[in-house]
C-alpha positions, 0 to 999 in steps of 0.5 A, spaced: 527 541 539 529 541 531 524 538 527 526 532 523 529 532 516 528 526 512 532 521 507 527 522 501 519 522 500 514 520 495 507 522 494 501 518 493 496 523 490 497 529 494 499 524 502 507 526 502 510 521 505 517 522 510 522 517 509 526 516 516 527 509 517 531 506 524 537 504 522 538 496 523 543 495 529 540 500 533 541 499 541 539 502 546 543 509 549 539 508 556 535 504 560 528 504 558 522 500 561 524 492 560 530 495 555 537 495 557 542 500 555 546 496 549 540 492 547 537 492 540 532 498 539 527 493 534 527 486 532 533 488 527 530 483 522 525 481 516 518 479 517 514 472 516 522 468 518 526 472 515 522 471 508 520 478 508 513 477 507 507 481 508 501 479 510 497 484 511 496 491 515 494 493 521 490 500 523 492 503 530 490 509 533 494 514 537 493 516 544 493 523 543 494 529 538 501 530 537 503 530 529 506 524 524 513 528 525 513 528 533 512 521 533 517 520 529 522 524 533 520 521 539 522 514 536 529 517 534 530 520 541 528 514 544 523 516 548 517 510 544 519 505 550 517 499 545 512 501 540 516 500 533 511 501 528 511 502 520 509 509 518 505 514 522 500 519 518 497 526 520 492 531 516 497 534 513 502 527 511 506 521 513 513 519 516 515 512 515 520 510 521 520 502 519 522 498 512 516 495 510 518 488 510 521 489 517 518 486 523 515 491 529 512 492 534 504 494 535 500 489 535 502 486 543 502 480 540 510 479 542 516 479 538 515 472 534 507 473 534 503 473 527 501 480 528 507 483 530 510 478 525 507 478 519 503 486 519 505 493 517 502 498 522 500 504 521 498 509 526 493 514 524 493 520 529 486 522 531 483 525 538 475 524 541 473 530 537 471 528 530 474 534 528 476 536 520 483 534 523 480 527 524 477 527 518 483 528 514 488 524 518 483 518 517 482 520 509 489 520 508 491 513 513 486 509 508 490 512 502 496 510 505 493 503 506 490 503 500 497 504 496 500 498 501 496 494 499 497 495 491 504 496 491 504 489 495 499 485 492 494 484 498 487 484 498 482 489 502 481 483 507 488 483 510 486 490 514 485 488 520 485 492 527 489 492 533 483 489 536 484 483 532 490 481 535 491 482 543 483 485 545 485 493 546 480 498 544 484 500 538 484 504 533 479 507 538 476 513 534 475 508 527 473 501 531 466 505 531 465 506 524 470 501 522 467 498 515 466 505 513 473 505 514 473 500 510 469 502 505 473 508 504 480 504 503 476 501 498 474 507 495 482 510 494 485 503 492 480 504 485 482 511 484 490 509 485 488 503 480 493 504 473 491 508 468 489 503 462 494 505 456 492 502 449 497 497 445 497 501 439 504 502 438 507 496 433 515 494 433 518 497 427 519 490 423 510 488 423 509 496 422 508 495 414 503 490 415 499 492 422 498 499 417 495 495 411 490 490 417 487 496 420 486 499 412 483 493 410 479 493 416 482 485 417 485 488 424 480 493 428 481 492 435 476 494 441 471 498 441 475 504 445 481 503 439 486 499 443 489 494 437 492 490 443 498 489 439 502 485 444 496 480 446 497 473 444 492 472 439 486 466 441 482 461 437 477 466 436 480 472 435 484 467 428 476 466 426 474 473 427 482 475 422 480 468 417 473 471 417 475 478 415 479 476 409 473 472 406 475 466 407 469 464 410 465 466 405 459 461 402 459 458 409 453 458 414 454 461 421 450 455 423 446 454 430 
């Protein structure tokens, strides 16, 4: 079977995400367990009542060791029954198959429940042995997580488990150590904080002036140098400017 190309991809550090995403109005060719042919082949609509809004991501486990790519193509070839999830990821990358905002189907809450409603899912492919495979398919699940949860705005207490929504014993190989699961999602969402960049870089008409406060040492910045040119300027940084120029001199600090 030919292996799957994607529309586009992106990398979060060093996680090459695939992006195939099922198309809205796809039907079913065949019948498939309660499905139909004809019918719809995924919710076909927006999470949270059609608003779009996502409310936190769900952690799964696959049931066995075929790759992110396999699940994916299996997904388009019809043969997931009714399991729709957001994005699947391996050791070795990742393969989304839904629009992040979309409604799935994962979380066995039924098709309007929170879980399936509101909740990304990710499928982390692992197996029992705990190998290096695992290792890294778990380490690459929880910077998936953690870029999600940046790009959204969500906190680390909106992961939750597939146990948390319908009692399965999922995700079966990281129930066991789920906090450190946890801990390591935390640890990549720091490292993919954004780079602090100074403000140092005045507009062409306040260039002349900013020049001549920094030499007359009226303007000096944080201790690391950012000026912060663009800030709004507070009570007590104008103290500090008046200070500067010697308009207080002669007057007591006081207690």
């Amino acid at each position: 079977m030919a292996k799957l190309v994607a529309d586009s991809t992106y990398k979060i550090q060093n996680l090459t995400v695939n992006v195939k995403k099922i198309p809205f109005g796809t039907k079913w060719i065949k019948d498939s367990g309660n499905f139909r042919k004809g019918d719809k082949y995924k919710a076909d609509r927006l999470m949270s009542g059609g608003s779009g809004k996502i409310l936190g991501i769900t952690i799964h486990n696959t049931g066995n060791s075929a790759d992110a790519e396999t699940y994916t193509r299996a997904t388009f070839n019809q043969n997931m029954n009714s399991s729709r999830v957001h994005f699947y990821v391996d050791s070795k990358e990742a393969w989304q198959n839904l629009e992040e905002n979309e409604v799935g189907w994962h979380a066995g809450t039924g098709d309007k429940g929170l879980g399936n409603d509101s909740y990304m899912a990710i499928e982390i492919i692992m197996g029992s042995e705990r190998g290096e495979a695992d290792r890294l398919a778990e380490e690459n699940g929880a910077l998936l997580t953690a870029y999600l949860l940046r790009k959204h705005k969500l906190g680390i207490d909106t992961v939750v488990t597939h146990k948390h929504w319908s009692g399965k014993e999922c995700p079966i190989y990281i129930l066991p150590h789920w906090d450190e699961f946890i801990s390591l999602v935390k640890k990549k969402y720091d490292e993919l904080a954004p780079a602090k960049t100074s403000d140092n870089q005045p507009d062409e008409y306040a260039a002349s002036a900013v020049y001549k406060a920094v030499q007359g040492k009226i303007l000096a910045g944080t201790p690391e140098g950012d000026l912060r040119l663009h800030s709004a300027v507070t009570r007590q940084d104008l103290c500090v400017v008046l200070d500067r120029l010697g308009l207080f001199d002669g007057l007591s600090a006081g207690n």
